[in-house]
Every structure is written in structure tokens, then in C-alpha cells.
N, C-alpha and C positions, 0 to 999 in steps of 0.2 A: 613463691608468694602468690596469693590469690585475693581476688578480691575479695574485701569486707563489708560493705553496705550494700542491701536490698534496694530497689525503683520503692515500695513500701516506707522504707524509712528515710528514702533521700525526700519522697513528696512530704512526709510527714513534716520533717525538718524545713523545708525551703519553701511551701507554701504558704500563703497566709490566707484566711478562710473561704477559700475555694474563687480566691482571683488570681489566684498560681504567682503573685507580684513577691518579694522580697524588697518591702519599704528600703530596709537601710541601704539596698542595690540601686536603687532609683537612678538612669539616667543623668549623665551630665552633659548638655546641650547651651554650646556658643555662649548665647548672652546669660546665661547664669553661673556661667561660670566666675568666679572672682579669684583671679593671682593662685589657679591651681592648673595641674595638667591630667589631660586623658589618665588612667592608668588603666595598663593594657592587662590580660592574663592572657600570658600565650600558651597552647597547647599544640604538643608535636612537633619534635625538632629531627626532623630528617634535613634530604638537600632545602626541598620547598620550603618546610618551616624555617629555617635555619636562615635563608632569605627573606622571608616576611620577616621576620625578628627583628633582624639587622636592618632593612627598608624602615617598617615604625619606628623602631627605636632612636633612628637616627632624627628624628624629625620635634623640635625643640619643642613640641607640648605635651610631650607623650614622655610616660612616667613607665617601666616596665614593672608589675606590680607582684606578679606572679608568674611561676614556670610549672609544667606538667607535661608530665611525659612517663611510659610506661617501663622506660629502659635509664635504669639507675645512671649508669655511665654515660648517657646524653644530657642527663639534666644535671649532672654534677659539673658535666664541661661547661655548659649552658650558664648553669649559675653562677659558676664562677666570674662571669662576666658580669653580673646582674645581682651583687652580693645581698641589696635591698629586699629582692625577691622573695617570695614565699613557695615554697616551693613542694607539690603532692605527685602521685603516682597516677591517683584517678581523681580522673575531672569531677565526679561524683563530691569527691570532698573539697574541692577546691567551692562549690557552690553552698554548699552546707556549712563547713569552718569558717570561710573567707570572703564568702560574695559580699560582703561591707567595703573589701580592699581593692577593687575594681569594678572599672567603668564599662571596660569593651574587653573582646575576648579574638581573639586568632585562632581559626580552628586550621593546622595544617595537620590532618590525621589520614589514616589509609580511608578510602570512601564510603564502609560499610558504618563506621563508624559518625561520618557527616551528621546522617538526620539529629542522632539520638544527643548530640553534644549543642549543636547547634540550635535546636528547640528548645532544648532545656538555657539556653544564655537566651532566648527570647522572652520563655517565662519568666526570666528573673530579671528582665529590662535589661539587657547589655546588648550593645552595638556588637556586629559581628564582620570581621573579614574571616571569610571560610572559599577556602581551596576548591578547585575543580575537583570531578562534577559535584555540582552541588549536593548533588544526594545519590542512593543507593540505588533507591526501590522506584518505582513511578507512582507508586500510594505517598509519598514523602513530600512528590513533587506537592498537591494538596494540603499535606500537614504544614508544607512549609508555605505555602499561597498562605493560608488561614491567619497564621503567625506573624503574616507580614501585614496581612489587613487589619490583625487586633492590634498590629502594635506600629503607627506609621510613624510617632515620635523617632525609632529607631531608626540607623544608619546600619544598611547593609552593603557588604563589596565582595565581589565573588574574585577568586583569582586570576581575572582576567589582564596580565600586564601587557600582553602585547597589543592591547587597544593606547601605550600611548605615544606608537609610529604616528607621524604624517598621513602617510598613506594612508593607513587604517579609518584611520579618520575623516581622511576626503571620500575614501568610497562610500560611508553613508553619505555622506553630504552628496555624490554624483548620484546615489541611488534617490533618493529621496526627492532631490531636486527634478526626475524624471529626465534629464538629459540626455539619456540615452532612451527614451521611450518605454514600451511597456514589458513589464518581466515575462519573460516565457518559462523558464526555468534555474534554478542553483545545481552545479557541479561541483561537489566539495569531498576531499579526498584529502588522506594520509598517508603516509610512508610506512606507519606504524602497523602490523607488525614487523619490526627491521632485523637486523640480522643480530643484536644486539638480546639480549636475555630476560630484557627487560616486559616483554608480554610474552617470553617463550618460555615458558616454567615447563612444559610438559615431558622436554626429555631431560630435564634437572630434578626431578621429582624426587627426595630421597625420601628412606624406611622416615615413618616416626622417631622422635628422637627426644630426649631432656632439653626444655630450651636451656640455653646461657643461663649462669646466674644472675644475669644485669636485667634479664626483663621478665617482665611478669605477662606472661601471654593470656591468662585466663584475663584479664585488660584489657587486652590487644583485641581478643577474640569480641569483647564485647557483645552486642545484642543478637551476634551470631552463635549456633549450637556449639555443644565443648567436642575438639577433635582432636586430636595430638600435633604436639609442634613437630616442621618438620626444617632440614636443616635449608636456607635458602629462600624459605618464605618472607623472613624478614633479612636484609628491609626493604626490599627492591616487589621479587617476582611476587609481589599478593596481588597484583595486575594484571596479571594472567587466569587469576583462579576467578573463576564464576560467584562467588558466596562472596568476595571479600574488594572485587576492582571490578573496574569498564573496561578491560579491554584500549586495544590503541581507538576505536571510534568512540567512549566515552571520555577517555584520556583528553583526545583532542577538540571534543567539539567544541568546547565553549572558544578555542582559540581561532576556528575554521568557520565556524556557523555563524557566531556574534553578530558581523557586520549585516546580513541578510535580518538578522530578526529588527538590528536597531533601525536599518531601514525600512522595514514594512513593521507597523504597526498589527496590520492584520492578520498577519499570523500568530494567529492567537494559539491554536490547538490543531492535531493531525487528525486527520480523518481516516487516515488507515495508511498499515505504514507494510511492507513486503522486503523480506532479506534473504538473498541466494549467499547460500554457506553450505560447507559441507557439514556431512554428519554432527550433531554437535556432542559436546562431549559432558561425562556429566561433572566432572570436576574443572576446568578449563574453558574459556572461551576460545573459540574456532576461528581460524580463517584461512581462504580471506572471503570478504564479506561484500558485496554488493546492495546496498539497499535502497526503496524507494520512500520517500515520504513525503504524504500528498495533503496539501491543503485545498479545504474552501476556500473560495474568494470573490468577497463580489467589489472591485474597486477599480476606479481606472488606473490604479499603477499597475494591474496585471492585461497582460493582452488574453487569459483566458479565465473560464468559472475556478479551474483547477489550478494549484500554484505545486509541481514537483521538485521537491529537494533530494538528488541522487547522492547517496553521500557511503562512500568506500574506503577500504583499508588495504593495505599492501601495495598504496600506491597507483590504484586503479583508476588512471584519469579518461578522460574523453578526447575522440580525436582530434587534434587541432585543427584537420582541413575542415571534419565535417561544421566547427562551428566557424569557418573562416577565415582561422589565423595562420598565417604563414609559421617555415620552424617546425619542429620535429619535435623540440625537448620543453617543458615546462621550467618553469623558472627557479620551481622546487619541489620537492618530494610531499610537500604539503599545500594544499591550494584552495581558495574559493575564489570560484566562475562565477558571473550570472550572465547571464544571456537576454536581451533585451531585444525589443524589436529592431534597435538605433543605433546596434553597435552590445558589444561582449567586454565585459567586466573580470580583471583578470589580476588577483590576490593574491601574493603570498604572506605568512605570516609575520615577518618582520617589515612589511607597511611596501614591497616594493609593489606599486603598481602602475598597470598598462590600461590603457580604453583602445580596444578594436574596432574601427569603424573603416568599411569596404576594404577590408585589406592592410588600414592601412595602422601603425599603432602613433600613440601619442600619451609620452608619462602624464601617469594621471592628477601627480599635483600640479603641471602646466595647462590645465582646464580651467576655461574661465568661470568667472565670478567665486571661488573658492574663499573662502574668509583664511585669515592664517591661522595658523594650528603650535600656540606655545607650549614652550616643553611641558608636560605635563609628568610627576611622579603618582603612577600611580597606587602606591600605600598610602602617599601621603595625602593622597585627594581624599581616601576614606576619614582619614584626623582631620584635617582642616572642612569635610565635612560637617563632621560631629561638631566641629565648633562653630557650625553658621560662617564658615567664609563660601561663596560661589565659584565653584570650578566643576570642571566634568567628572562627575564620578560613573565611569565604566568599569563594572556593571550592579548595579544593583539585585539583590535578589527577584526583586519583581520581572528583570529582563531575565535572569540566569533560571530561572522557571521555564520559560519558551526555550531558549536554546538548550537546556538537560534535558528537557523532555524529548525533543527533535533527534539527539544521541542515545539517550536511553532507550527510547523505540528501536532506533535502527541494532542496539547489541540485543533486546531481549527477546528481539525477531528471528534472531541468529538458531533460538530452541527450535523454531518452526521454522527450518527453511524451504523457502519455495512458495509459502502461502502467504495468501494477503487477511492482514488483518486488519478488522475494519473497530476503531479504538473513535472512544467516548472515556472523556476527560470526567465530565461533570460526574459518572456511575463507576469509574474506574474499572471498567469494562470492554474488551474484546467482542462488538453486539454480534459476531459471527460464529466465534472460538471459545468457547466454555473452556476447555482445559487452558486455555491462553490465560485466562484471564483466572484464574485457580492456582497458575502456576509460576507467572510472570510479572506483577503487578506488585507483589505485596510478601514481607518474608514476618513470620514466625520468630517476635524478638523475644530472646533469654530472659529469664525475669530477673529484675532488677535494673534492667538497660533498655527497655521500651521506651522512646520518648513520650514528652507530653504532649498532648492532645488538644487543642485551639477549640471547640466541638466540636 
């Protein structure tokens, strides 16, 4: 099966005269609401989706309204849960036939497909919880800033759940609060790529092949070129392939980086970002990978002009003597450091943390003056958002902009390894590296699957 509707005939249908809005889509926000609930349209039921699902769903205002998915026998198990449901192949027609029947939308889809699903639930007013990374391209990063300032009514939440440890939590608050004094640098590392298959496609590569009858790949492939299905791509290793994943450094940033951006504010944008990788490859991402990425800064929470975030894969940490910690081993194969004039800041992903100071450690929710930290779910802080209740919503797209971009530099660096490239956000521009910036920035989408355009 293949797709059937044109980008041409989906704007024709779902626009209305040139404010890209669909009226009967309209927003439903807290106090206007009267004795009805969220209803959600989710797209993408892998493991992640398949968890967000089950996370919203469970949460007494939320209505499940619709399902989509490109593989028949996911959404037939799916629905069967959700008999209410309406249920399409492509999200295309779920915005065209149905966007009357839903509020908000879940995007848990492979990454290339992020931008083009995601914008289009902005132009049609819907609330979005959408999966790490946020986007594909570093041109997207943009498309999606633009969508989020034409549209602030909306409620956006990136897949960030492990912002709702304890830990995680205090370390913005010790960062922010400056109690450890001023940042010298972040040391942020992944275990990823592991021994595991899941970003190692390159010696499981099989011939082209027919896909399954359950999925419709010409879907799948969306606003990337048509190429033959091969066996193994779906549904795991498209994580490994260059055109269609990030890699284990875009995989994991939002979960590694997050806490460093919610704490500084001012890291707005890189100033240039340098990645040592071997050779790169032209179907695969390569590793392992080293990279720099360097902010301006002019503020006193930094002890310099420059603010560098080293941020690596395979596991590649820094030594523990050189920053002063006693110990040999890290606390996990995933980490973020910061290093402060006052003592060293020391992260793993599920909220365990340590403060170094002369030597000596102290857990970090035993730091004084810390507010306490109630359990937080984080799906359902996105719903009880939309309905105007006050809780922390981690992360919004306006934050998952800073932290995709900070990963996505460090993988699209990987083509150029060894050079530094010196990157402007504002022109989306490489201003040293013309072929950088020609060949890494922005992809050539399929017609009919180009997102919309914010101007």
C-alpha cells in the first residue's frame, strides 16, 4: 500500500484562507472547558509510543480519540484497546477527515518524521507531546521556534520523563541557585553506542527486500527520498541510519543535556561546535564520537566569556582525578558533570546525585535550602497543563529547542570530523564551512510531506 494524498491537497483541505487554522480544531484550554475531556490523537505505537499511550490515557481527563500508525497489526492491537477510536494509516488523513475529533496529538514516531507531523498539529491548533529529539534537521529546529511563537495558546511537552527524579530536579535548583559557584564547563556522555543493535545496524544491513504486508513503508519513509525496505530497519535500527535517526548522541541528549540548559538560561545558541569521529559513513552514523560545543556567555553564573559542553558517545567520560573526585568508576554509563568553581556536579539519568566539593561528596538532595520535589507524572503534567492546573511541565518545546540543537550539532559534526564549525542559528549557516552548511542543516522533503511553514 502507498500513500494517497499530496502536501498540495492535504493544505488545500485543512487550511483556511491562508491562517493555516482549522476552526472546528480549535484548542480546548482549562477554563473553557465544560464537563468534557482532552481528546488525544496518538501517533506511533512502538515501545515509546506504546508508553505514552498508556501514561495519557490513564489520566481521568483524557479521552483517547484517535490512533495512527503505519503498520496495520500495531494499530489493530492498539485499538482494540481504544474501540471509541478512529483509527488511519497516515497522519495526513487523520488532519483532513478528522481534526474536528481531537484536541492534542502524541507524536511517538521514528525522528525524520518529527518536524513534518508535528508542525502540521501546530497549524491546526493542537497541543503536542512529541518524542525525543525533537526534530531531524537543525532547519526544523527554526520551523519549530516560529510555531511555537505563532502559537503560545498551545501546550507543548518533549519526551523528557526522566526529568521527574528528585535529583534531576535539585540539580537545576543547586545550579541556578549558584552554590556551587561559577560554571567552567559540562561533561556529558552516553554509553550509547552499546553492544546492543540498536544504533549498530551496519553489520545487520540486509539486500532490499518486500516489506511485511502490515506496513506501508512508502509512510514510513515519509518526507524522506523513496529507497527499498530492508529487512531490520524497522522497527528498532533506523537509529543508526543517517537519513532517518540521531544516533546514541541525539537519542540521548534531551535526557543528559536538559538539566544544564534549564539551569542557564543563557545558553541560548552554539557558537561553534567541533566533532572527532572516524571516517563517516554515507548511510550510518559513526562512532565513537567526541565533541565540543561552545557557547557565548556573558553572565556571572559562568567563571568564563566561553561556556563548553563536551558531550560523547561510547561512553567516553572524563577523568575523575583530573576534576577531583575520588573513585575510578562513574556511577553510570550515562552522565552529566558540570564543573563549577565551588565544587563538581555529578548526574546520572535516573536523578542519583553527588556534589564534589574538596574531595569530598555529599548527596545532592541533602543540600541545603532545597524546596521539596512532589512526585510529579510526567504525561500527565502535559494534560493537567492544557487544563490550566500549575505543575512543572518538563520540557516544553521552547526548552527542547536548546537542548536538540546542542545534540544535533554534536551528530551532524560527526560528517566533518576534526573541524570546527563555527554555526549561526539566526542564517542557518556554518559562517566558515559552506559545504557544512549545504549539506547538514536542512533535507530535501518528498512532496507531499514537507511541513508547514510558520514564515
Amino acid at each position: 500500500m502507498t500513500s494517497e494524498i499530496t502536501r498540495r491537497e492535504f493544505l488545500r483541505s485543512s487550511s483556511v484562507a491562508g491562517l493555516g487554522v482549522t476552526l472546528a480544531g480549535l484548542p480546548r484550554i482549562g477554563k473553557g472547558m465544560v464537563n468534557s475531556k482532552i481528546r488525544v490523537l496518538a501517533i506511533g505505537f512502538g515501545r515509546i509510543g506504546n508508553k505514552d499511550l498508556t501514561q495519557v490515557a490513564s489520566h481521568s481527563a483524557v479521552e483517547i480519540a484517535g490512533l495512527c500508525d503505519i503498520d496495520t497489526d500495531a494499530l489493530a492491537a492498539v485499538s482494540a484497546e481504544y474501540p471509541g477510536a478512529f483509527t488511519c494509516r497516515d497522519y495526513r488523513i487523520a488532519f483532513t477527515d478528522h481534526v474536528d475529533k481531537f484536541d492534542a496529538v502524541i507524536v511517538a514516531t521514528p525522528d525524520h518524521s518529527h518536524a513534518p507531523i508535528m508542525l502540521t498539529a501546530l497549524e491546526n491548533d493542537k497541543h503536542i507531546y512529541g518524542q525525543k529529539p525533537l526534530v531531524h534537521q537543525l532547519e526544523e529546529l527554526q520551523l519549530i521556534e516560529r510555531a511555537v511563537h505563532a502559537k503560545p495558546h498551545l501546550v507543548t511537552q518533549l519526551g523528557n520523563q526522566r526529568m521527574v527524579y528528585p535529583g534531576r530536579r535539585a540539580a537545576v535548583d543547586i545550579l541556578r541557585s549558584g552554590a556551587l559557584g561559577k560554571a567552567i564547563a559540562g561533561y556529558v556522555w552516553t554509553g550509547s553506542p552499546g553492544g546492543e543493535f540498536y544504533f549498530n545496524a551496519a553489520h545487520i544491513m540486509s539486500a532490499p527486500s518486500m516489506p511485511p504486508p502490515n506496513v506501508d513503508f512508502d509512510l514510513w519513509l515519509g518526507p524522506c527520498e523513496v529507497r527499498p525496505y530492508r529487512e531490520h530497519l524497522l522497527p528498532r535500527v533506523w537509529r543508526s541510519w543517517w537519513d532517518f535517526g540521531t544516533g546514541g548522541l541525539g537519542d540521548w541528549g534531551v535526557h543528559l543535556l536538559d538539566v544544564i540548559f534549564f539551569a542557564y538560561d543563557e545558553l541560548t545558541s552554539p557558537i561553534a561546535v567541533k566533532t572527532h569521529a572516524p571516517a563517516p559513513s554515507d548511510t550510518f552514523h559513526t562512532y565513537p564520537c567526541q565533541s565540543t560545543i561552545t557557547y557565548s556567555v556573558d553572565s556571572d553564573h559562568f567563571a568564563n566569556r566561553q561556556f563548553p559542553i563536551y558531550y560523547n558517545d561510547r561512553g567516553q567520560g572524563p577523568s575523575r582525578a583530573s576534576l577531583g573526585l575520588s573513585g575510578d568508576e562513574w556511577a553510570d554509563s550515562n552522565m552529566t558533570v558540570v564543573v563549577c568553581e565551588g565544587g563538581v556536579l555529578s548526574l546520572t539519568p535516573e536523578g542519583i546525585l553527588e556534589i564534589w566539593r574538596d574531595g569530598q561528596m555529599t548527596p545532592g538532595l541533602e543540600m541545603p535550602g532545597l524546596p521539596d520535589f512532589p512526585q510529579l507524572n510526567h504525561r500527565h503534567a502535559w494534560i493537567d497543563t492544557i487544563n490550566g492546573v500549575n505543575t512543572e511541565l518538563r520540557t516544553p518545546f521552547s526548552d527542547g529547542v536548546r537542548i536538540t540543537e546542542a545534540a544535533l550539532l554534536a551528530v551532524k559534526a560527526s560528517r566533518f570530523p576534526g573541524q570546527e564549525l563555527l554555526w549561526d542559528r539566526a542564517s542557518l549557516s556554518f559562517t566558515n564551512h559552506a559545504e557544512a552548511t549545504e549539506s547538514i542543516v536542512r533535507r530535501d522533503y518528498r512532496e507531499g510531506f514537507a511541513p508547514p511553514s510558520f514564515g
